[in-house]
N, C-alpha and C positions, 0 to 999 in steps of 0.2 A: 833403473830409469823408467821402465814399461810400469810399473809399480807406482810412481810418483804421477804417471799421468794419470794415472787409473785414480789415484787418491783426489786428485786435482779436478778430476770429472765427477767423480763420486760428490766432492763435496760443492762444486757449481750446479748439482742437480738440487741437493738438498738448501744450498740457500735461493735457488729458484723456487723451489717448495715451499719455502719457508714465504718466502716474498708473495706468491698467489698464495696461499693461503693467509697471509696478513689483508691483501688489495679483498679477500673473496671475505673472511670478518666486516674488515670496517663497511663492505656495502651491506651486508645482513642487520646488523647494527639502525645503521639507516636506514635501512627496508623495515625494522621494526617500527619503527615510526611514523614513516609513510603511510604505514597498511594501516594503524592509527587512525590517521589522520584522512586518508582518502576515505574508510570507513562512513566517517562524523561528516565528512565535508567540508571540514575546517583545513586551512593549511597555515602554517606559521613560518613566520621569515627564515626562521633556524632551520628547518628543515631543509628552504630553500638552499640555505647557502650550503648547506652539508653536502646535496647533490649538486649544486654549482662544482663543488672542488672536487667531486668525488670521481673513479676511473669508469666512467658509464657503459665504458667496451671489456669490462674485464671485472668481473661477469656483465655482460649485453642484456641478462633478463632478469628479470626478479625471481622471488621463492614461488611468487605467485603466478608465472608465466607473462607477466605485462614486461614489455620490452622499458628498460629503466630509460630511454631518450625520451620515451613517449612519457613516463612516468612525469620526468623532469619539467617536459614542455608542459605538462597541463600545473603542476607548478607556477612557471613562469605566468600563464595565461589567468591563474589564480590571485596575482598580483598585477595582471593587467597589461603585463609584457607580451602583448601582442605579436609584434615583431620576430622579437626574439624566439618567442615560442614556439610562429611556424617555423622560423632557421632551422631550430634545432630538429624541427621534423621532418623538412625538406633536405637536410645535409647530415646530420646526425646519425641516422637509421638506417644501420643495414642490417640488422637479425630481421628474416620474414616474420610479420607479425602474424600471427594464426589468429587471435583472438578479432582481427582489427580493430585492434585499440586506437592505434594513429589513424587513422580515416575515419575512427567514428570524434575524436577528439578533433580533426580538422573541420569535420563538419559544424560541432560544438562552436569551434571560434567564428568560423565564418557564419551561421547562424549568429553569432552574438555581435559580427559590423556590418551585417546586411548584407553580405555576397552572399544572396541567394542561390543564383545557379551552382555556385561553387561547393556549397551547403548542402544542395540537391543531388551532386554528385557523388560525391564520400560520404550523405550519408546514405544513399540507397546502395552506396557497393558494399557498405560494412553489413547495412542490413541483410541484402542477397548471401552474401557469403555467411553469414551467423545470425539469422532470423529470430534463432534459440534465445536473444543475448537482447533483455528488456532497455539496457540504453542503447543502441543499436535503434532498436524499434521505435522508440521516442526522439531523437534526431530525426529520423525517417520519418516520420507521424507529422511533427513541428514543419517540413516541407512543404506535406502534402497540405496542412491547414493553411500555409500562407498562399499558397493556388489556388487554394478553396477545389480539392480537388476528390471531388465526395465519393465519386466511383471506388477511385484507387483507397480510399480509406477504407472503405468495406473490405477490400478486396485483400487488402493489408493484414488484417485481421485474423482471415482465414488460414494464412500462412505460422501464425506464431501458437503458440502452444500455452493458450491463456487456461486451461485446464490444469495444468501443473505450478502457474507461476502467477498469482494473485494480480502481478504489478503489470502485465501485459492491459489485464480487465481495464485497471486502475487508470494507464494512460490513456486507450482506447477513449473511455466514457470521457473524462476530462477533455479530450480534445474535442471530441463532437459537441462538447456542453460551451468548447470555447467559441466555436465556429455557431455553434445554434443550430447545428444539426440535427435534426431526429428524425427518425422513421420507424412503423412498425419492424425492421430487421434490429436497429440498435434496439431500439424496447426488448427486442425479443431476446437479444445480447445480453442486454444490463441485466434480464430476469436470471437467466443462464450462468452469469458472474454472479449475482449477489447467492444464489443457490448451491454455487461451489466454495462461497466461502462468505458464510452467514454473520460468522462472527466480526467482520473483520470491517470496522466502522466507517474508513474511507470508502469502498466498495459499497457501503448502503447505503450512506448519504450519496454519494454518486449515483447510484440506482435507483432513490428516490428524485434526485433533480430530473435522472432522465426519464420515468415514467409520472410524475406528476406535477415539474416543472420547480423551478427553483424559490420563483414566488410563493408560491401555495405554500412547501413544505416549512419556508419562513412566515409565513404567516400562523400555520397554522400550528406550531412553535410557541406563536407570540400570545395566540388565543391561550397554547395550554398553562403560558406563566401568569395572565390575569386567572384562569379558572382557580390555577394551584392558589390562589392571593384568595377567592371567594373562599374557599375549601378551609382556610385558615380561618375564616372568618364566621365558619358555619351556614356559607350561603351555598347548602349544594343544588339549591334548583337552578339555580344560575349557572351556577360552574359545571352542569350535568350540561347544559346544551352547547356549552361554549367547547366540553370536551368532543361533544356529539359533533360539530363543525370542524374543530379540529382532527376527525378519524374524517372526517369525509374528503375532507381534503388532501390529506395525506393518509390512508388506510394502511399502510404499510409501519409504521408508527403504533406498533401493541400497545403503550402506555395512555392511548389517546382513549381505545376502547377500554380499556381496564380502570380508568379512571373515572370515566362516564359512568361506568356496571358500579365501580364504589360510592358515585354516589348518588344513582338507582337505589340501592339497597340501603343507605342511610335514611331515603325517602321512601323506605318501603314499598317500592314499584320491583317489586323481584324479578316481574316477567321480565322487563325492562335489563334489569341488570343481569339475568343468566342468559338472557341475548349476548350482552355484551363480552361477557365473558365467553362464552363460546367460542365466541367469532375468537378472543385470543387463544384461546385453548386449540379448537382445532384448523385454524387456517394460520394462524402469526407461530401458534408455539414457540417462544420463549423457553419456555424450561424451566420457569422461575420458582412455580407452584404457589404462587399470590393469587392469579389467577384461579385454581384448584381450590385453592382454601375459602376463597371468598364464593366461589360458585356450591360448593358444599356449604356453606352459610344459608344460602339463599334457598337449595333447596331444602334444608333443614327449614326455615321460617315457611316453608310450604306444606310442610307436610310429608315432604318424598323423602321420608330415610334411606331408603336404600340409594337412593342415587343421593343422597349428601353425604352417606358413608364412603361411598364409591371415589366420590372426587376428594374429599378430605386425605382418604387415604392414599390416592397419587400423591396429595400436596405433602405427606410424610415422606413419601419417596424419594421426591424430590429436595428432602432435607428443607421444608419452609418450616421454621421452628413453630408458630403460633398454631401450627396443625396438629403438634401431636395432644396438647392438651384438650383441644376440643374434638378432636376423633375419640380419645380415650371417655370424653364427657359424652357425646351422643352417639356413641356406637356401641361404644361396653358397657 
């Protein structure tokens, strides 16, 4: 008899087992999808309904530590279920969220129907408590810009760790560029951002709007696609000072002086064009070695061999193909 319970227990443990581990699959399943789809930003109906039906307390968090209530409501609030979406975050939620996910995700909805105060509140507690954590930051940020509250923006700033994490920079400047803000500290910011992360295009168009203003650097854009139209046409006197207005305008923009030096040097004005070149060489540096090979042209048509061997042979280094034939031609 003691035998038969024991068997009768043993085997209600393992079809318990069996059961959470069937409920703890099909939410994995699901979460593969999610992480997907939260990823891209995209969400699809199918998804929804998958976590509509699915047991969201059993397991209570994802692979990825986001609590799956919170997952679900931003869901919901993805298809516009307002409503619905805070329910499920205001009655839903009992795993403590570490990340705050739901507070920074309640800020998000109320931010998007105009409760501000409310917006203002969850999103400065999720910020305080996870600073680290760039959507966090940007709810927080979208606050202070609707205050117009330029203090606390700076001040904001100071707090996140935009040395490590590109996208802190990225919202920073966008917000000041939204509000029309600028001061010598953002300048001195945007220099700071774009110098920790050179390559990285959002971050320099942003650091151009905010040190030389949005217009210019679209202007001076529009100068370099009529010069590039002369250039086709054989008109490089023209299209030499139209690049010359576009470097002054936007200086930061190496292809404005690079272009001007090429077609300096088409016109035989070499002083003209190892000006220009320089200036990309040693203040823009690119890295391209177009630069290099054309300024070893230039001094080569002067006379200075050594210093056109000299720059030619960077522009080898730098793998710019058209350099190694004529290094090999005016050096050896």
């Amino acid at each position: 008899m003691k035998s038969t319970w024991i068997n009768y227990i043993l085997i209600s443990i393992l079809v318990l087992s069996l059961y959470s581990s069937l409920l703890v699959h099909r939410s994995y399943v699901v979460q593969a999808q999610v992480l997907t789809e939260i990823n891209s930003n995209e969400y699809s109906r199918i998804t929804l309904d998958r976590l509509s039906n699915l047991n969201r307390n059993y397991p209570s968090i994802s692979v990825t530590a986001l609590p799956l209530s919170g997952v679900y409501s931003r869901y919901l609030f993805g298809f516009d279920k307002i409503d619905e979406s805070l329910n499920v975050l205001n009655n839903e939620s009992k795993y403590k969220d570490y990340l705050y996910f739901n507070e920074n995700l309640k800020a998000t909805i109320y931010n998007s129907i105009g409760l501000n105060d409310s917006a203002a509140y969850y999103s400065e507690l999720a910020y305080n408590k996870l600073p680290g954590n760039p959507s966090h930051y940007e709810q927080y940020l979208k606050t202070l810009l609707k205050r117009k509250d330029t203090i606390q923006i700076l001040n904001s700033f100071k707090n996140v760790n935009f040395k490590n994490d590109y996208q802190f920079g990225k919202i920073f400047l966008a917000g000041c560029l939204n509000l029309n803000f600028n001061n010598n500290t953002i300048k001195a910011y945007a220099d700071t951002i774009n110098s920790l992360y050179p390559d990285n295009t959002d971050i320099r168009v942003l650091t151009q709007y905010t040190l030389f203003g949005e217009n210019n650097v679209k202007k001076s854009l529009d100068l370099s696609l009529q010069a590039t139209d002369l250039v086709s046409k054989n008109n490089f006197k023209d299209a030499f000072f139209l690049f010359q207005n576009a470097s002054e305008l936007n200086p930061m923009d190496y292809t404005h002086f690079e272009n001007a030096g090429f077609c300096a040097f088409k016109l035989n004005n070499f002083e003209e064009a190892i000006n220009n070149f320089l200036m990309v060489i040693d203040s823009l540096n690119p890295g391209t070695g177009k630069s290099e090979y054309l300024l070893g042209l230039s001094y080569s048509k002067t006379g200075d061999s050594k210093k056109a061997c000299k720059y030619l042979y960077q522009s080898t280094k730098l793998n710019f193909t058209p350099s190694f034939s004529d290094y090999a031609r005016i050096c050896k």
